[in-house]
C-alpha positions in Angstrom: 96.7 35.0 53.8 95.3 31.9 52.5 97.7 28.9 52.4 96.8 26.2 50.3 97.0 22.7 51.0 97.9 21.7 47.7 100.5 23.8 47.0 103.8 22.6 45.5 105.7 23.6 42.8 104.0 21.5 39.9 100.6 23.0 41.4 102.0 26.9 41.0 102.7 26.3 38.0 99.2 25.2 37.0 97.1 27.7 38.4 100.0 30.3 36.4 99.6 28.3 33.5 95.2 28.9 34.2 95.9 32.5 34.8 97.3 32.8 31.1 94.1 31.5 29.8 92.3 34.4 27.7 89.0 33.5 26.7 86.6 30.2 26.5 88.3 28.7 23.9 91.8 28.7 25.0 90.0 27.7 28.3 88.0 24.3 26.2 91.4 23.9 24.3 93.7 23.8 27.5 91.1 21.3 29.5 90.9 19.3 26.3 94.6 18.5 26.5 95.3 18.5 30.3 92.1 16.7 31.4 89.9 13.2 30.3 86.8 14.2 29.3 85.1 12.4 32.7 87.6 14.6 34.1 86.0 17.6 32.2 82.5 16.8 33.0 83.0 16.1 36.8 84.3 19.5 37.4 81.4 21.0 35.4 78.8 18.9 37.2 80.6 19.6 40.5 80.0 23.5 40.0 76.6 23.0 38.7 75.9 21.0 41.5 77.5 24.5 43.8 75.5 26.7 41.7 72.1 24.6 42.8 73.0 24.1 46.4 73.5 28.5 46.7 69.8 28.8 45.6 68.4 26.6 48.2 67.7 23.7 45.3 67.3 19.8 47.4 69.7 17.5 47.2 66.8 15.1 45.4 66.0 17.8 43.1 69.9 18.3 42.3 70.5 14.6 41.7 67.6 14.3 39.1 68.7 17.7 37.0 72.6 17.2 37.0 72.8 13.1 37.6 75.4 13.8 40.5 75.2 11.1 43.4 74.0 12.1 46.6 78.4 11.6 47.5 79.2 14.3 45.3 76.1 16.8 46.3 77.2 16.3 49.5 81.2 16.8 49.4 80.2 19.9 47.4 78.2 20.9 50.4 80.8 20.4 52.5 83.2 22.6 50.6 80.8 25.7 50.4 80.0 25.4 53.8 83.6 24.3 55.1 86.0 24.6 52.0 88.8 27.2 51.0 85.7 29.6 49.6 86.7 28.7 46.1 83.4 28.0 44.7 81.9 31.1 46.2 84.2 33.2 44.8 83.8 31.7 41.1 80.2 31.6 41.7 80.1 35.6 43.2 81.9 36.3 39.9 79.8 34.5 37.5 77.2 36.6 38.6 78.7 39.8 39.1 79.2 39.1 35.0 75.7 38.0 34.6 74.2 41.0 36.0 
């Protein structure tokens, strides 16, 4: 059973409170309140940048299209190739909807 690092009761309580979420606007309207909107837009460059690096796109070519430095290519890297599998499991699922 995965154990996660980060675990503590405040975390729990997050991910529960993500769980609840329903559809993308309760999703936009939860993020809008609990996160800056730098905060916002890392995270959604940070899983573009995952979604580039699974179709084999260069880290030069990734940098020009999403504006991520070659720091944050490369610690997303690291967690698809290293991590807890949680980008491959959101990115399996996006496109198991897409299809």
């Amino acid at each position: 059973m995965f154990e996660p690092k980060i675990r503590n009761e405040q975390t729990d309580l997050l991910m529960e409170a993500m769980q609840k979420l329903q559809s993308a606007e309760d999703a936009y309207r939860f993020f809008e309140d609990i996160c800056t909107i730098a905060e916002v837009k890392s995270m959604a460059q940070r899983i573009e940048v995952a979604r580039l690096l699974r179709a084999g796109v260069t880290y030069q070519e990734i940098a020009k299209e999403t504006g991520a430095s070659s720091a944050t290519i490369s610690r997303v890297n690291r967690a698809l190739l290293y991590g807890a599998d949680g980008y491959r499991r959101v990115l399996d699922a996006l496109e198991s909807t897409e299809e």
